[in-house]
PDB file of N, CA, C and O in Angstrom:
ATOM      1  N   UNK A   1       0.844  -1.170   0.000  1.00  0.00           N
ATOM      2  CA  UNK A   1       0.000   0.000   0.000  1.00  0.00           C
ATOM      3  C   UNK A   1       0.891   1.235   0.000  1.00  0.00           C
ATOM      4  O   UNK A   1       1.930   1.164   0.657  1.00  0.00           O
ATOM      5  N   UNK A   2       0.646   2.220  -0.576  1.00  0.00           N
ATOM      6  CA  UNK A   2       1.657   3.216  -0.827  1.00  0.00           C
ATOM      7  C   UNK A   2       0.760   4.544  -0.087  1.00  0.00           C
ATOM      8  O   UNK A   2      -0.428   4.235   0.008  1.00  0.00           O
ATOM      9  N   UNK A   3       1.013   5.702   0.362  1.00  0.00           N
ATOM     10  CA  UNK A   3       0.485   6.387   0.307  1.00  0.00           C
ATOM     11  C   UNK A   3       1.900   7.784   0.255  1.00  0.00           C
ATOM     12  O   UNK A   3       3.038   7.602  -0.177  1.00  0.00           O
ATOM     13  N   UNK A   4       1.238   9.350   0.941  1.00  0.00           N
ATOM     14  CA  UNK A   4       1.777  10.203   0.589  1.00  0.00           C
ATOM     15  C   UNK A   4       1.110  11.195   1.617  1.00  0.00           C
ATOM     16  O   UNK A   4      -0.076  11.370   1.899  1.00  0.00           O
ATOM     17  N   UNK A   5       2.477  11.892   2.169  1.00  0.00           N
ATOM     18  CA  UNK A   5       2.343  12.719   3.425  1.00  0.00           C
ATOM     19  C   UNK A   5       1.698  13.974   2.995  1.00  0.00           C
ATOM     20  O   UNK A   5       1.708  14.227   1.790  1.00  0.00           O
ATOM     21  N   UNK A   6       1.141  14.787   3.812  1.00  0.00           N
ATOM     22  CA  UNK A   6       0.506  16.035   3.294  1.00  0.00           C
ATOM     23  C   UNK A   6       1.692  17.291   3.384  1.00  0.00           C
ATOM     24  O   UNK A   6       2.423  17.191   4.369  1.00  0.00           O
ATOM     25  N   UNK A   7       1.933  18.310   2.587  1.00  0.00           N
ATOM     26  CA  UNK A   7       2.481  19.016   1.982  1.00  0.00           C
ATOM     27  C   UNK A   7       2.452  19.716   3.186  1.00  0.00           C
ATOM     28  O   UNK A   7       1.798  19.390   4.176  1.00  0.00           O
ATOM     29  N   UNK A   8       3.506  21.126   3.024  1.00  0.00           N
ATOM     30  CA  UNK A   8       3.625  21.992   4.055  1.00  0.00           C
ATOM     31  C   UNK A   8       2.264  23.503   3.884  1.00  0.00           C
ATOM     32  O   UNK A   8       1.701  24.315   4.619  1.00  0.00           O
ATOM     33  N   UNK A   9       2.299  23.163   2.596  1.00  0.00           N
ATOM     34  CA  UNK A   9       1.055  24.050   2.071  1.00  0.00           C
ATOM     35  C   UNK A   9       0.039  23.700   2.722  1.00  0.00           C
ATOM     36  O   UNK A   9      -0.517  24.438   3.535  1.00  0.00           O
ATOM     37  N   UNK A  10      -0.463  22.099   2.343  1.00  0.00           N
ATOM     38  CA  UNK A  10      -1.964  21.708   2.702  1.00  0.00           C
ATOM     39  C   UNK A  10      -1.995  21.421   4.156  1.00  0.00           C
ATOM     40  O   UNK A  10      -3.055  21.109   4.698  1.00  0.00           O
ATOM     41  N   UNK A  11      -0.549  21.539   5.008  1.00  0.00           N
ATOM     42  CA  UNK A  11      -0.878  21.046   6.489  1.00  0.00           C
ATOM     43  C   UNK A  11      -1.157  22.786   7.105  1.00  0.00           C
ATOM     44  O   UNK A  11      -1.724  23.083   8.157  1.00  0.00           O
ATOM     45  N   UNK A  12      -0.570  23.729   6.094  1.00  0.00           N
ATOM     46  CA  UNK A  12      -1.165  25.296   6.405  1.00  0.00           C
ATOM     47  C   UNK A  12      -2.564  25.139   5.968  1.00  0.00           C
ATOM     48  O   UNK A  12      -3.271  24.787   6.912  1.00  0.00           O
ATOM     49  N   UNK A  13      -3.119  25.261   5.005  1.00  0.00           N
ATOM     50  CA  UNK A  13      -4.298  25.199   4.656  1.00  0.00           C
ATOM     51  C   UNK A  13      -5.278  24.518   5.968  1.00  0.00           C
ATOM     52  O   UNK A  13      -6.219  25.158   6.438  1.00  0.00           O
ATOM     53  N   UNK A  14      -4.967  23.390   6.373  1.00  0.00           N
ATOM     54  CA  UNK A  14      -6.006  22.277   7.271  1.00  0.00           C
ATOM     55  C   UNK A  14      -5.935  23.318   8.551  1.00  0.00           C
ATOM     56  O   UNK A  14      -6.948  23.554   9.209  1.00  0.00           O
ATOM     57  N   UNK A  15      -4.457  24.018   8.899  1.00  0.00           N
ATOM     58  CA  UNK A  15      -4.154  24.456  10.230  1.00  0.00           C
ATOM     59  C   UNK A  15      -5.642  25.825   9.946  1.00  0.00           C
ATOM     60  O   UNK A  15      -6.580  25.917  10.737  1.00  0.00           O
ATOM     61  N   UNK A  16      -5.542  26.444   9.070  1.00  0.00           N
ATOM     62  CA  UNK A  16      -6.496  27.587   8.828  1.00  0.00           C
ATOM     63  C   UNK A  16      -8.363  26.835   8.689  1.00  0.00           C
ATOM     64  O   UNK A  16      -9.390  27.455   8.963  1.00  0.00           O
ATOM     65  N   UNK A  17      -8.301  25.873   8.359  1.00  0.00           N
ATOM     66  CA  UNK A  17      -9.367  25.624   7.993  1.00  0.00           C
ATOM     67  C   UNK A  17     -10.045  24.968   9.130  1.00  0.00           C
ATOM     68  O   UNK A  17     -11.274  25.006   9.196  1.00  0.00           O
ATOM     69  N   UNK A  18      -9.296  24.333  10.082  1.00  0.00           N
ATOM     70  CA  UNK A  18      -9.567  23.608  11.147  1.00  0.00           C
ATOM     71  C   UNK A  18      -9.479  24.951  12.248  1.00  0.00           C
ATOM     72  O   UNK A  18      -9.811  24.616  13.385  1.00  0.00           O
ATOM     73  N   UNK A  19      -9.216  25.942  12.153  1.00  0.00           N
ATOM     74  CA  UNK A  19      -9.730  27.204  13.417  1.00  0.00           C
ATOM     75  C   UNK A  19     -10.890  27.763  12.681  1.00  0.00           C
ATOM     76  O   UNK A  19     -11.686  28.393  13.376  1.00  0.00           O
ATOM     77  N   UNK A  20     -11.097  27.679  11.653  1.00  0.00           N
ATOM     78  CA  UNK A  20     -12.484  28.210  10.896  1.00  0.00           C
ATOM     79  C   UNK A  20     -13.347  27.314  11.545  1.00  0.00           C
ATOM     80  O   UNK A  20     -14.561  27.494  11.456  1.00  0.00           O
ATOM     81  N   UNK A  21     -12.957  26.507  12.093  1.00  0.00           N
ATOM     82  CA  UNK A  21     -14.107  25.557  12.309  1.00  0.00           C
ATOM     83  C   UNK A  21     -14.667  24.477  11.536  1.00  0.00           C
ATOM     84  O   UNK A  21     -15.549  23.712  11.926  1.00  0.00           O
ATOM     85  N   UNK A  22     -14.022  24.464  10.266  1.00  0.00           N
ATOM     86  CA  UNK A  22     -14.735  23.412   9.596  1.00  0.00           C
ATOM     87  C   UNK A  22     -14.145  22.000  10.181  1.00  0.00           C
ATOM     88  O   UNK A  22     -13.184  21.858  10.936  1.00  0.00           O
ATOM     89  N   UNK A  23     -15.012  20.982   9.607  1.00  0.00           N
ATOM     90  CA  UNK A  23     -15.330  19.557  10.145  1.00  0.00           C
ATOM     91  C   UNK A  23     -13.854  18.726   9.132  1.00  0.00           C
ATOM     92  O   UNK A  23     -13.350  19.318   8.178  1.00  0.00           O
ATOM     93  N   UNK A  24     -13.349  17.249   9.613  1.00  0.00           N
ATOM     94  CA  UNK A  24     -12.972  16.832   8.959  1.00  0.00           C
ATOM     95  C   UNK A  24     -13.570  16.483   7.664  1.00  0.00           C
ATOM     96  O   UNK A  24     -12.949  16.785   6.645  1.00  0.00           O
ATOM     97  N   UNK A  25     -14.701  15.882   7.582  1.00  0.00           N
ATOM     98  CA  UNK A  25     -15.340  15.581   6.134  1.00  0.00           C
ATOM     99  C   UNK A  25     -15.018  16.775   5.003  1.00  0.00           C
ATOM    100  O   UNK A  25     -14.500  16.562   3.907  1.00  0.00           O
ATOM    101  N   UNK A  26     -15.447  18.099   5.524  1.00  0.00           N
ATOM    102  CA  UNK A  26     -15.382  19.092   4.586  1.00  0.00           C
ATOM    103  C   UNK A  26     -13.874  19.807   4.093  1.00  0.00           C
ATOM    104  O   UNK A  26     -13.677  20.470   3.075  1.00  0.00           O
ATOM    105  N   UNK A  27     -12.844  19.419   5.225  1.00  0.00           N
ATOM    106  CA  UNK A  27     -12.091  19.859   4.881  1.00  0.00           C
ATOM    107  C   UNK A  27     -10.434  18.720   3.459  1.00  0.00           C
ATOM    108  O   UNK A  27      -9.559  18.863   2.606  1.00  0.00           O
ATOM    109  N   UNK A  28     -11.384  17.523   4.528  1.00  0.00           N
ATOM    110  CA  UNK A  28     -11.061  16.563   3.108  1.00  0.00           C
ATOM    111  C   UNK A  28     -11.665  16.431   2.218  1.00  0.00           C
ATOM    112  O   UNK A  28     -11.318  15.368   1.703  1.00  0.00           O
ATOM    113  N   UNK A  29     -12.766  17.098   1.411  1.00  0.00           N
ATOM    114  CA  UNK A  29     -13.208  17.695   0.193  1.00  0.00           C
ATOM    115  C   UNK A  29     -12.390  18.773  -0.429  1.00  0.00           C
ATOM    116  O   UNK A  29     -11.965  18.761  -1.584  1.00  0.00           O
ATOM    117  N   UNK A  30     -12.232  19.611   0.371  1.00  0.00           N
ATOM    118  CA  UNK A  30     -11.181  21.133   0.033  1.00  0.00           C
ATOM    119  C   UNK A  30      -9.905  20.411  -0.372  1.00  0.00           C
ATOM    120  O   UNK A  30      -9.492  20.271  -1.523  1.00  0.00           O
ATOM    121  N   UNK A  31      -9.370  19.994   0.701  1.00  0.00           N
ATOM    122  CA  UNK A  31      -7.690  19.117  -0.083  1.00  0.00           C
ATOM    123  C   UNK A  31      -7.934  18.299  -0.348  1.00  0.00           C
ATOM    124  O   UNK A  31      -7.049  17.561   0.085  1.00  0.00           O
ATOM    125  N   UNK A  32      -8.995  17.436  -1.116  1.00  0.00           N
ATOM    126  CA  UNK A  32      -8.798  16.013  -1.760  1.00  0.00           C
ATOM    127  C   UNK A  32      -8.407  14.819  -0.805  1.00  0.00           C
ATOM    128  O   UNK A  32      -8.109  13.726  -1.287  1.00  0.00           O
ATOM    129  N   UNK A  33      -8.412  14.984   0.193  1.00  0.00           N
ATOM    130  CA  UNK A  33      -8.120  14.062   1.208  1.00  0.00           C
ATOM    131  C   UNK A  33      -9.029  12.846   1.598  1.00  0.00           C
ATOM    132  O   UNK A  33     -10.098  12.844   0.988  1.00  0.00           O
ATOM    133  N   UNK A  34      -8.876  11.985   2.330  1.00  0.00           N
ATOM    134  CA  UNK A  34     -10.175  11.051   3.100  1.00  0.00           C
ATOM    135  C   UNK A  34      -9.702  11.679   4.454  1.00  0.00           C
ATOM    136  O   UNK A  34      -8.605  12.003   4.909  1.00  0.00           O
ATOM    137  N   UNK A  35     -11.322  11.722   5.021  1.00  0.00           N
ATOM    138  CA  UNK A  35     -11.567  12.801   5.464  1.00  0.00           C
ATOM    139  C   UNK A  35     -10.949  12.328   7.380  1.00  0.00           C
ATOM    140  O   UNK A  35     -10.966  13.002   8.410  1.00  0.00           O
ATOM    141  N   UNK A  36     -10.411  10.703   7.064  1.00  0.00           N
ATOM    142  CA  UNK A  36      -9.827   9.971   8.148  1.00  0.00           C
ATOM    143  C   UNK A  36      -8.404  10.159   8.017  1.00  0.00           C
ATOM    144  O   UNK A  36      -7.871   9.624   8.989  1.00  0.00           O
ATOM    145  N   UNK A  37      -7.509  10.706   7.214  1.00  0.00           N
ATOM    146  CA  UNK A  37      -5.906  11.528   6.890  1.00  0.00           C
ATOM    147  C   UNK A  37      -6.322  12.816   7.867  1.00  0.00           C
ATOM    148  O   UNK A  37      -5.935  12.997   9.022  1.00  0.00           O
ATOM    149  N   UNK A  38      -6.855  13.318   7.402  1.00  0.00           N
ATOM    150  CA  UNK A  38      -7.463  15.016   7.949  1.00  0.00           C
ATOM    151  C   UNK A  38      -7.696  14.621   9.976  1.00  0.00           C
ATOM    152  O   UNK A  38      -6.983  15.080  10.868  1.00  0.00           O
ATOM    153  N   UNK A  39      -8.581  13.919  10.105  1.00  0.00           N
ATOM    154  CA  UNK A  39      -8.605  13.556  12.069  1.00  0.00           C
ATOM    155  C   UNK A  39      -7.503  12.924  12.374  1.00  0.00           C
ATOM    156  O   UNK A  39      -7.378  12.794  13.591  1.00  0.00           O
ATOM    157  N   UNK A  40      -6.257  12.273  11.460  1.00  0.00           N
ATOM    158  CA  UNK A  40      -5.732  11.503  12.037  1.00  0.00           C
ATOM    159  C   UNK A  40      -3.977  12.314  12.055  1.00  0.00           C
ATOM    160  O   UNK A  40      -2.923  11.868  12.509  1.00  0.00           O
ATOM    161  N   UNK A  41      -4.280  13.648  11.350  1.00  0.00           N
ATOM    162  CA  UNK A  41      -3.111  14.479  11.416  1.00  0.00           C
ATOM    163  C   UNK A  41      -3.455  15.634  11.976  1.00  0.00           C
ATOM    164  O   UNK A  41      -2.516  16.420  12.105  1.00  0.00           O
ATOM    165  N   UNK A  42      -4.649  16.049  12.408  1.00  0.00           N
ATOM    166  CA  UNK A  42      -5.192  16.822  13.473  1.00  0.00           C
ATOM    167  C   UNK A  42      -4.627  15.977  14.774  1.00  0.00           C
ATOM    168  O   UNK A  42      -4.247  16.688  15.705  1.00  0.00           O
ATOM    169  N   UNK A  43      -4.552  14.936  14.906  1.00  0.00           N
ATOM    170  CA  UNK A  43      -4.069  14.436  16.037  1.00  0.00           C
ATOM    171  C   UNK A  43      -2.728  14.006  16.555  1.00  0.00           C
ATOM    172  O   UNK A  43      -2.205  13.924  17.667  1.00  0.00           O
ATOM    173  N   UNK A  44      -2.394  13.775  15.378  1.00  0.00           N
ATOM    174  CA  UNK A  44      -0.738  13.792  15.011  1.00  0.00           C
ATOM    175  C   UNK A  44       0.150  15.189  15.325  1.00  0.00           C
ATOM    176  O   UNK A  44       1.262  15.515  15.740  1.00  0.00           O
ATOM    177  N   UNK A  45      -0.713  15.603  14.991  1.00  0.00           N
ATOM    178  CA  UNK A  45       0.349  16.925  14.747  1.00  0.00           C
ATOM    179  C   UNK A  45      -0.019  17.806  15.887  1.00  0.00           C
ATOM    180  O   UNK A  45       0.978  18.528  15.887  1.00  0.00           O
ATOM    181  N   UNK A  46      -0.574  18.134  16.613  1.00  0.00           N
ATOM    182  CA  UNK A  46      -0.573  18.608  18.487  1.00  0.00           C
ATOM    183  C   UNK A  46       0.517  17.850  19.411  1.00  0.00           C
ATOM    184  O   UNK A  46       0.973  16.712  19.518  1.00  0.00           O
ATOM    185  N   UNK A  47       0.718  19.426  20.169  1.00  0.00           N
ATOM    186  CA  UNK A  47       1.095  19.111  21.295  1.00  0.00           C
ATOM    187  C   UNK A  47       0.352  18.542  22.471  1.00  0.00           C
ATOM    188  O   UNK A  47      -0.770  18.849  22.067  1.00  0.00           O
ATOM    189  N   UNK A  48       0.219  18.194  23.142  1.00  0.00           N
ATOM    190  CA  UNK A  48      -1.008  17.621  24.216  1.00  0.00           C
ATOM    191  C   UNK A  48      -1.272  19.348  24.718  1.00  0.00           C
ATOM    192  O   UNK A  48      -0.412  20.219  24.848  1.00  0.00           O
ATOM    193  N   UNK A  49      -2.549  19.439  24.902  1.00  0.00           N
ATOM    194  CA  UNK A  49      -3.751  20.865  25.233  1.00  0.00           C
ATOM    195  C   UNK A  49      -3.112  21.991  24.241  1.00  0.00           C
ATOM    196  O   UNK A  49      -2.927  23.159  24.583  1.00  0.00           O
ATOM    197  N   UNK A  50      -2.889  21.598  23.304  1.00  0.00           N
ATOM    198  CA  UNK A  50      -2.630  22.468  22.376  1.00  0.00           C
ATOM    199  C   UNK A  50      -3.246  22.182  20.989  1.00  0.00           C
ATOM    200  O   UNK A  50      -3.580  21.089  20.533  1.00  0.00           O
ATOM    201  N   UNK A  51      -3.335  23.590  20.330  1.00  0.00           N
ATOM    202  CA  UNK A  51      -3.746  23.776  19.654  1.00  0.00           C
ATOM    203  C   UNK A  51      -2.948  22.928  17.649  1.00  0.00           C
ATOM    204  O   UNK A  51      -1.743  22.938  17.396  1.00  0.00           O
ATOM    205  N   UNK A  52      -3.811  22.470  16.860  1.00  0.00           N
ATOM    206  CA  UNK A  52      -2.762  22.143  15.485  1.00  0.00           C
ATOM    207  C   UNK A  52      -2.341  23.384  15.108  1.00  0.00           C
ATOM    208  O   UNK A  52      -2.880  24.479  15.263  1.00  0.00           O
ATOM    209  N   UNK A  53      -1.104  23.016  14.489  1.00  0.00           N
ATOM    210  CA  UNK A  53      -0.246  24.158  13.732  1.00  0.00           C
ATOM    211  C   UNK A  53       0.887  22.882  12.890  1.00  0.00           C
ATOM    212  O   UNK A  53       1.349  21.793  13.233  1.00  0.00           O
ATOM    213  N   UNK A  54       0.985  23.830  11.539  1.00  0.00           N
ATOM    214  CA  UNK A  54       1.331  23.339  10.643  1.00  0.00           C
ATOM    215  C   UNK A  54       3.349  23.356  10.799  1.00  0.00           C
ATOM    216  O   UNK A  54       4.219  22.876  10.072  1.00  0.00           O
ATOM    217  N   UNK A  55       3.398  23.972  11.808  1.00  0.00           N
ATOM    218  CA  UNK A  55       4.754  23.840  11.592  1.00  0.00           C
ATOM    219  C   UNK A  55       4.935  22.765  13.021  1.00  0.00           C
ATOM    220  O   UNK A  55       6.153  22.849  13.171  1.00  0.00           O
ATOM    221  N   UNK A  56       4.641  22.200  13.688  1.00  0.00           N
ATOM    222  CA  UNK A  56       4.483  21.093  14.698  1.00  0.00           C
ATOM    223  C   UNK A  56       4.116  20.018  14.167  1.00  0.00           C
ATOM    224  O   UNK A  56       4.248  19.033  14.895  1.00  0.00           O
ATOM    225  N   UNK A  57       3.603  19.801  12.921  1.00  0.00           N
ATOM    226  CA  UNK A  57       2.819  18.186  12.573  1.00  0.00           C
ATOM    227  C   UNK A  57       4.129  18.547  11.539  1.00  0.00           C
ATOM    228  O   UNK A  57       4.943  17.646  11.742  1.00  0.00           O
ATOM    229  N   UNK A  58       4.579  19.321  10.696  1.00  0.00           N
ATOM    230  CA  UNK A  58       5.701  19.066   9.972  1.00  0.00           C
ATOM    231  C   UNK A  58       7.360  18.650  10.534  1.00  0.00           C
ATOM    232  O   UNK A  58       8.257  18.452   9.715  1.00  0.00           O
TER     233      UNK A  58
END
């Protein structure tokens, strides 16, 4: 199975789109994602009681 890490662009993009508030489903529509990449690098990429940011999951 092969896959492919998300970009420094699209982990900015998710970081902006995920304080907008949008949902995983919608925001793996916006980047082409499944929308289980998107919750599962929202979770990845925090510090514990902190907030995602794209330069911490990178």
């Amino acid at each position: 199975m092969s896959y492919s890490h998300l970009s420094i662009i699209e982990r900015g993009q998710l970081e902006t789109l995920h304080r907008l508030g949008w949902s995983c489903r919608r925001i793996g529509r916006e980047l082409g994602r499944h929308p289980s990449t998107i919750a599962r690098e929202l979770s990845r990429g925090r510090k514990p009681g902190e907030a995602y940011t794209a330069c911490t999951a990178q």
